[in-house]
C-alpha positions as CSV (number, residue, x, y, z in Angstrom):
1,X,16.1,-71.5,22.3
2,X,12.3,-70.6,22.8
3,X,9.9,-71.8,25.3
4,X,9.0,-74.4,23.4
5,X,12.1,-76.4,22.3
6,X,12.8,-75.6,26.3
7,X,9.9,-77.5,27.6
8,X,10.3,-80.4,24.6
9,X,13.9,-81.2,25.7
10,X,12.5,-81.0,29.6
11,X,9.9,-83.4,28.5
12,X,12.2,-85.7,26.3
13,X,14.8,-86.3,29.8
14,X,11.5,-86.7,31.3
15,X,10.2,-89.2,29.1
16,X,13.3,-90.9,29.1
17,X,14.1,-91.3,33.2
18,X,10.6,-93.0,33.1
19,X,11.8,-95.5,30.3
20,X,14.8,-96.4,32.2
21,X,12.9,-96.6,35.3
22,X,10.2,-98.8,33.9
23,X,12.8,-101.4,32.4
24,X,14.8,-101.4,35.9
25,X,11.1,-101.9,37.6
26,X,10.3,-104.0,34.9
27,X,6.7,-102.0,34.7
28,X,6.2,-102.0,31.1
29,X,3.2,-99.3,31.7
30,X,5.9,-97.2,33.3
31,X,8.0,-97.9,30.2
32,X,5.2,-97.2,27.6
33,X,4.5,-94.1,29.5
34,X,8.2,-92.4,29.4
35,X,8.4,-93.9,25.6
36,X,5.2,-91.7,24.6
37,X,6.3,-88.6,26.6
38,X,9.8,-88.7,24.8
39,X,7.9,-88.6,21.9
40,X,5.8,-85.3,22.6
41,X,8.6,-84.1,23.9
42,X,10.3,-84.5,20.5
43,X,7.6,-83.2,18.7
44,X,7.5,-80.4,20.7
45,X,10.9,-78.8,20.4
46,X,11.0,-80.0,16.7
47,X,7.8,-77.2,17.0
48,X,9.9,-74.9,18.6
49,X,12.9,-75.2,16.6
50,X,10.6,-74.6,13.1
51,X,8.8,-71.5,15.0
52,X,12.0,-70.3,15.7
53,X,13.7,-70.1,11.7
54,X,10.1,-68.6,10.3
55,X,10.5,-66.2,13.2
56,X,14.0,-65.4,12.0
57,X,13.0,-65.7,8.1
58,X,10.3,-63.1,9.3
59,X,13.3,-60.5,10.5
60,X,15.2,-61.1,7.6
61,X,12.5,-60.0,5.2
62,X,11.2,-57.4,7.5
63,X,15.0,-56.2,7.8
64,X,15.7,-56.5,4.2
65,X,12.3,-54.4,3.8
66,X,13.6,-51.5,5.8
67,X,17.1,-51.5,3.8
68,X,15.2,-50.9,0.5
69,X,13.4,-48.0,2.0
């Protein structure tokens, strides 16, 4: 797991205690608020996650590379 998919599942429990929090307060700003910062946070690990396989596709050809020389 890479900084990034860290900070996007941070962001997604984040986003999520603010949701909950704005239906129990009934504070539908509150709510709206937690709803869009799930979101990035989603976005953000899915980021991390793709960074993560090219990063690994990257070693595999570079490792593959070094067994043909």
């Amino acid at each position: 797991m890479n900084r990034d998919e860290f900070k996007g599942k941070a962001e997604k429990v984040k986003g999520y205690a603010k949701e909950e929090a704005g239906e129990i307060l009934n504070d539908r700003d509150l709510e709206a608020e937690g709803t869009a910062e799930r979101a990035g946070g989603k976005l953000r690990e899915g980021f991390g996650k793709a960074k993560e396989k090219v990063s690994d596709a990257a070693d595999r050809i570079l490792d593959d590379e070094d067994d043909d020389a």
